[in-house]
N, C-alpha and C positions, 0 to 999 in steps of 0.2 A: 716519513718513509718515502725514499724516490717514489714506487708507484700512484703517490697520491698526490703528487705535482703538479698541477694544469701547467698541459701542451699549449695548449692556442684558447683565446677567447675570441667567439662569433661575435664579427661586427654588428650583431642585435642582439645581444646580449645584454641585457639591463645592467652585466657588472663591465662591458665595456671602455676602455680607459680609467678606470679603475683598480683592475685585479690582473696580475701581468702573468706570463710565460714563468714560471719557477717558484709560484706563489703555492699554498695549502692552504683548505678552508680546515679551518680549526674547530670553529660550532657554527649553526645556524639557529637562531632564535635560544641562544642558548644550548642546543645540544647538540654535546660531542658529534665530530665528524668522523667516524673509522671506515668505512666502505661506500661503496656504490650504494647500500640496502641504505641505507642512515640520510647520503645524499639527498638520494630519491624523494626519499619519505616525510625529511624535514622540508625539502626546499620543494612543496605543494603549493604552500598557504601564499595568498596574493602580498603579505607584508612580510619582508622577513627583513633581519639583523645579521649579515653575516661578516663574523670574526677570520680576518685571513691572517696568515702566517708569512713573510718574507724570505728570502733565502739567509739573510745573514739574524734571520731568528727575530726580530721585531713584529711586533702585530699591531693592526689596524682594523675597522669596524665598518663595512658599507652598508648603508640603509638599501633595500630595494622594493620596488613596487614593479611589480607582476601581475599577469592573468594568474589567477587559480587554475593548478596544473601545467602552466607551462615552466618550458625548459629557460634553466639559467644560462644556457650556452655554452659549458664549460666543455673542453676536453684536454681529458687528464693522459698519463703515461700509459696508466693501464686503464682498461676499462673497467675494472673491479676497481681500482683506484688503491689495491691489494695484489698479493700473490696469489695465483688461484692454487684451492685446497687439492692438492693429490688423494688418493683414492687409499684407504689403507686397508683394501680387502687384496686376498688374493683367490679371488673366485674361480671355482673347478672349472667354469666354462667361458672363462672371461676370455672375447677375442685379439684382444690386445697383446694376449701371453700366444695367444697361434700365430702370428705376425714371424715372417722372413726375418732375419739378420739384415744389416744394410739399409735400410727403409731410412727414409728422414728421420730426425730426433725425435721432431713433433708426434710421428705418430707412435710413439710409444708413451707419451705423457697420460695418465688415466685420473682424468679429473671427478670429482666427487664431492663440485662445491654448490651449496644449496643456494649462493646466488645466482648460481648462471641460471639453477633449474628455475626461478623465480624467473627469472631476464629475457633468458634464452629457449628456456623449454627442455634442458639436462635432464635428463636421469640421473637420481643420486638415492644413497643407498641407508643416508642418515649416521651410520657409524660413527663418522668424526664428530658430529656435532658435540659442540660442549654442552654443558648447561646452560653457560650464558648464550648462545646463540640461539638454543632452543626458547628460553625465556623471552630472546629478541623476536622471533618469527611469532609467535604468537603477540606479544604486544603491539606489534605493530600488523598484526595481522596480515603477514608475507603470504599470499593465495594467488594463484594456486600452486601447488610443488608436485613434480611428478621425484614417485619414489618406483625403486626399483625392491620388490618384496620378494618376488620368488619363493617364498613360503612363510608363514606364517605359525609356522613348528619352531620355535627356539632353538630346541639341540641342532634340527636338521637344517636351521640358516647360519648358524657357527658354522656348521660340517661344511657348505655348500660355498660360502662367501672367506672360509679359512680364518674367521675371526671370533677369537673368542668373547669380542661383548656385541656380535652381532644381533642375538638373542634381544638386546637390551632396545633394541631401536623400534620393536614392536608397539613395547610398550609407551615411544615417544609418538608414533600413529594414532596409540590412541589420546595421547594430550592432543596434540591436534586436532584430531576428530571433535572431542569436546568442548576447545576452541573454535570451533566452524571453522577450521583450516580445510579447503579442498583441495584433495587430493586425487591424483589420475596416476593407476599403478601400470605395473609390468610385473609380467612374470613369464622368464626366460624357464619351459620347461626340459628338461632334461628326462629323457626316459631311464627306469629305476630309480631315481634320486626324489621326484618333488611332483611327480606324475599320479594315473592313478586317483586312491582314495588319500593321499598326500595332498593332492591338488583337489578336491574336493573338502578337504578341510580347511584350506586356505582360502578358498572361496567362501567356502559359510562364515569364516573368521572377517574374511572383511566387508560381506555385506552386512554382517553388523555392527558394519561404522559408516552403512549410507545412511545418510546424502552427503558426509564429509567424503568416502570414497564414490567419486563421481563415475570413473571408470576405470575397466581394467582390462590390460590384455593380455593376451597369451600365444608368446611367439615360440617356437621351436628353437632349440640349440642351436646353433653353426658352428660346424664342425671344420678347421682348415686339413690340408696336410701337413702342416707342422707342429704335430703334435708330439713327439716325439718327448716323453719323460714327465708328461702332464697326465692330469686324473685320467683314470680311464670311461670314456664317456660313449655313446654309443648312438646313432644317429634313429630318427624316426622312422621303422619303417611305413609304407600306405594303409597296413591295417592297425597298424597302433596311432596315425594319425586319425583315418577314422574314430578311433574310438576315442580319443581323447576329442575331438568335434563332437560326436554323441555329449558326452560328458558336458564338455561346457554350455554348449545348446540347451539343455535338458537344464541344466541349472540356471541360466539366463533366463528362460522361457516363466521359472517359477518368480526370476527377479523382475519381472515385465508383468506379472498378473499379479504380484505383489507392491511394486514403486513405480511404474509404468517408465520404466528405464529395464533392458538387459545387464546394464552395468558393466558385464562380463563378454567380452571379441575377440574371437580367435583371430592371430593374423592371417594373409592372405595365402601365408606358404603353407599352411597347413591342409588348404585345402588342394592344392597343387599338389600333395606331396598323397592326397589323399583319391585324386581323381575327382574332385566332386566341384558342381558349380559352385560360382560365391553368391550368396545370399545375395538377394533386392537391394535396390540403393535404400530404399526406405528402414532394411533391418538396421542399417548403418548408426542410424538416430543423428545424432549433430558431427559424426564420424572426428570423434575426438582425438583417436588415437592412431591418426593420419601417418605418424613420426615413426609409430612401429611398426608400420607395414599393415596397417588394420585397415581393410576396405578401399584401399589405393587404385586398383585395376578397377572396381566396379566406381568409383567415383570417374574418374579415367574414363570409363566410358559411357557413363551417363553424359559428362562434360561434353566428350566428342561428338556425341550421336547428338546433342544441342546446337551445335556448330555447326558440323554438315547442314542442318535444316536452313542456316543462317547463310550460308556459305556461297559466294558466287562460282563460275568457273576457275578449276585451277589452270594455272600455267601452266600444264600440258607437259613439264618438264621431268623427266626420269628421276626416281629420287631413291635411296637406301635407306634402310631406319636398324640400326643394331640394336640389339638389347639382351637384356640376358636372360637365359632359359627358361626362367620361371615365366616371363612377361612375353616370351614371343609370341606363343600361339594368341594370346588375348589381338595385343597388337595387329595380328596378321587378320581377326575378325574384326578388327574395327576398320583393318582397310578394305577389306573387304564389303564390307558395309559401304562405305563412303564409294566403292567403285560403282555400286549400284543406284548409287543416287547419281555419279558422276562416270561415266564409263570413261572420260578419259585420262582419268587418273593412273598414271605407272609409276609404280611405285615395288619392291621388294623390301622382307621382312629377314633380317640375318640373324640366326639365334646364337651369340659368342659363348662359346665354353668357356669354364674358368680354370683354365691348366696354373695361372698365380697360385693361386688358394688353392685350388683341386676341385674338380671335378662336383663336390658335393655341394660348394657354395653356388647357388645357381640364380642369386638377386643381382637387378642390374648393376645397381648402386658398387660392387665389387669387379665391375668387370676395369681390365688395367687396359691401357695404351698400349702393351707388347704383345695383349691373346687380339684385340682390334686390331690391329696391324696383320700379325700372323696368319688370322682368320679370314680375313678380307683381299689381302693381297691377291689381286687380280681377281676378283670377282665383280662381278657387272656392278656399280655401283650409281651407274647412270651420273647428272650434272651436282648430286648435292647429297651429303650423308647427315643422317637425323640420329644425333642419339640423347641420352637423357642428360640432361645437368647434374642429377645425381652420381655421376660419374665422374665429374671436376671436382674439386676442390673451389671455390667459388672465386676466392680472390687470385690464387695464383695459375687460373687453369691450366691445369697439370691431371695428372691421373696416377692414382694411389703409386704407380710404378716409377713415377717422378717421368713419365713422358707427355713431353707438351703438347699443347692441343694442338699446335701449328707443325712441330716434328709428324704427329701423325697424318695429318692432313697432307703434308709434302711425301710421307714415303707412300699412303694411296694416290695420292696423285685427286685428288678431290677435296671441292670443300668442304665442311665438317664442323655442324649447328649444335652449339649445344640448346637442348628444349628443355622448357622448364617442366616439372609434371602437371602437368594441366590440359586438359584435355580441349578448352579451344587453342592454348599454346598449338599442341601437336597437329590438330587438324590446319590451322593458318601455316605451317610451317611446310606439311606434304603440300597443299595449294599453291603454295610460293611467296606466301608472307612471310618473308625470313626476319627472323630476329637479326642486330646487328651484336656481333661478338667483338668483346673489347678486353684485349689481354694489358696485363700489369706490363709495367715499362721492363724489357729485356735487356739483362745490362749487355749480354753480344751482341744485342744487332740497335738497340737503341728506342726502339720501334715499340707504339702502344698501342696502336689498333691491328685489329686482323676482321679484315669486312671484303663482302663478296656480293656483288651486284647491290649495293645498299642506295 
């Protein structure tokens, strides 16, 4: 299969001048080669046998000696070395289906394959899995997989995920579990659907499968304005956020005096949405669920307020930091902070609405290149604008609206940092340790860097 072709071999690659540009490894050590997972797994061991494939179909055998664990240097077509597995749910609250018309292709592709969660750290929902792939994760003991559960009711994860053998994937949780598969869940709630004593059943449901469920979280809906002929769905309001924080609190609290783990973390929107502080960095525990918005702002500002201590004088230079609604006020007290350690820090904090999506999405991570533009135009912006990388697309930076980072940067008239989320990142970056920004080659202008006093 094309995907599983090696692209290029690294010149230290033990299969160097040996295994060419349009070869396939067939088996290693004797077993079959079919993906990335297989690759991985077989090509550990320091002695290996590996059987390649030619283009006009011939095979041949290289012996290789290797570190245990290291890489054989291959790179293939794809990086699954496969097609990646499309999504076969159609979920009442999947944001993918709220998405604009127009958008690139890409972001409408809804993947749901259990390697990348293995690779990459994906949410995936179990559905497609066959039997043989389930047989496969376990034997070869694929850990850890984030799953995306959302309840643990059978009838009401068919209802919820639109598939009628959603049910069935439960009970694939629990092979796993008994497998010592570790598991790190999600659970996307939606009010009247999976909330409530619904969401209290799903937690006692799977904290009877720790220590295989290592952790789990619990982020709020998002709601776009393109909803238009989708489920009817209904957004948080601040006292049903409350109470669903009661709720999982209250049930963590018995998971921590029980496993010395909460287990169970609300995201950080919830509390936003609820008015209320975000718990201690220490409630955090090893803040595993970093990806879902779990505990981001208070690590955020542990990190910074680490930094500042560290910190020499800043450059004195005026600076902007946009973000989006949910994260402003934080941001604005961690500058605040740092001014008091450093008075001469000037610096403003711009909070961008999100008129794309509407109004209701208010993480920064959504915020597009034409509300930044709109919003800012002609607003004090001082010698240099901060905003999160979460906002780019990382290889092509661009922003969800397909405008470039250097389009925007040229119609404020400023330069324009993307920061990583990390909090001594953002404190070196207000001080005037800039990151240098390096865009993919443009086929209009030619051009692969975009750098500013570097």
């Amino acid at each position: 299969m094309e995907d599983n072709y090696i692209k290029s071999v690294d010149p230290t690659s033990p299969l160097f001048g040996k295994a060419s540009p349009g070869d396939t490894i067939v088996s290693i050590n004797g077993k079959e080669i079919l993906d990335v997972l297989d690759y991985k797994f077989f090509a550990y061991d320091r002695d290996l046998v590996v059987r390649l494939q030619r283009p006009d179909g011939t095979e041949y055998t290289v012996q290789v000696k290797k570190p245990e664990g290291g890489d054989l240097g291959l790179d293939f077509e794809s990086y699954l070395m496969d097609t990646p597995r499309a999504c076969s749910n159609a979920c009442v609250f999947c944001f993918i289906d709220q998405l604009p018309r127009g958008m690139r292709r890409t972001m409408y592709f809804k993947d749901d394959d259990a390697r990348l969660s293995f690779l990459l750290g994906n949410y995936i929902t179990l559905t497609n899995l066959s039997p043989r792939e389930v047989e496969r994760i376990i034997a070869l003991h694929v850990s850890p997989i984030n799953v995306s559960v959302h309840t643990m009711n059978p009838e009401l994860r068919c209802k919820m995920l639109r598939n009628p053998r959603a049910g069935e994937s439960i009970e694939i949780m629990r092979r796993f579990a008994a497998a010592h598969i570790v598991m790190n869940c999600q659970i996307v709630c939606c009010p009247g659907l999976n909330d409530g004593e619904e969401l209290l059943y799903t937690m006692r449901e799977l904290e009877a499968l720790w220590p295989a469920v290592h952790s789990v979280s619990i982020v709020p809906v998002g709601l776009t304005r393109f909803r238009q002929h989708l489920y009817p769905l209904t957004p948080f309001t601040p006292e049903h956020a409350g109470e669903t924080l009661d709720l999982v609190e209250g049930f963590a609290e018995q998971c921590r005096r029980k496993h010395g783990s909460r287990v169970f973390f609300c995201g950080d929107e919830l509390y936003i949405l609820a008015g209320r502080e975000l718990p201690p960095d220490e409630y955090y525990e090893e803040y595993t669920q970093l990806e879902n918005g779990v505990g981001t702002l208070r690590l955020l500002e542990t990190e910074f307020l680490s930094a500042v201590k560290l910190a020499d004088e800043p450059d004195g230079a005026d600076f902007a930091i946009a973000t989006g609604v949910s994260a402003a006020p934080y941001l604005e007290r961690l500058l605040e902070k740092a001014r008091e350690a450093f008075p001469a820090l000037r610096g403003h904090v711009y909070a961008i609405q999100n008129d794309f999506f509407g109004r209701s999405i208010n993480v920064t991570g959504l915020v597009t290149g034409g509300d930044l533009i709109r919003q800012l135009k002609g607003k004090e912006l001082g010698e240099r604008l901060l905003i999160s990388q979460n906002m780019l697309r990382r290889a092509e930076m661009d922003f969800l609206d397909d405008v470039k980072l250097e389009e925007a940067s040229a119609a404020l008239g400023v330069p324009i940092y993307p920061v990583e989320s990390d909090g001594f990142a953002l404190c070196d970056a207000m001080f005037g340790l800039l990151p240098e920004v390096k865009l993919p080659r443009r086929e209009e202008t030619g051009e692969m860097f975009y750098k500013y006093n570097t």
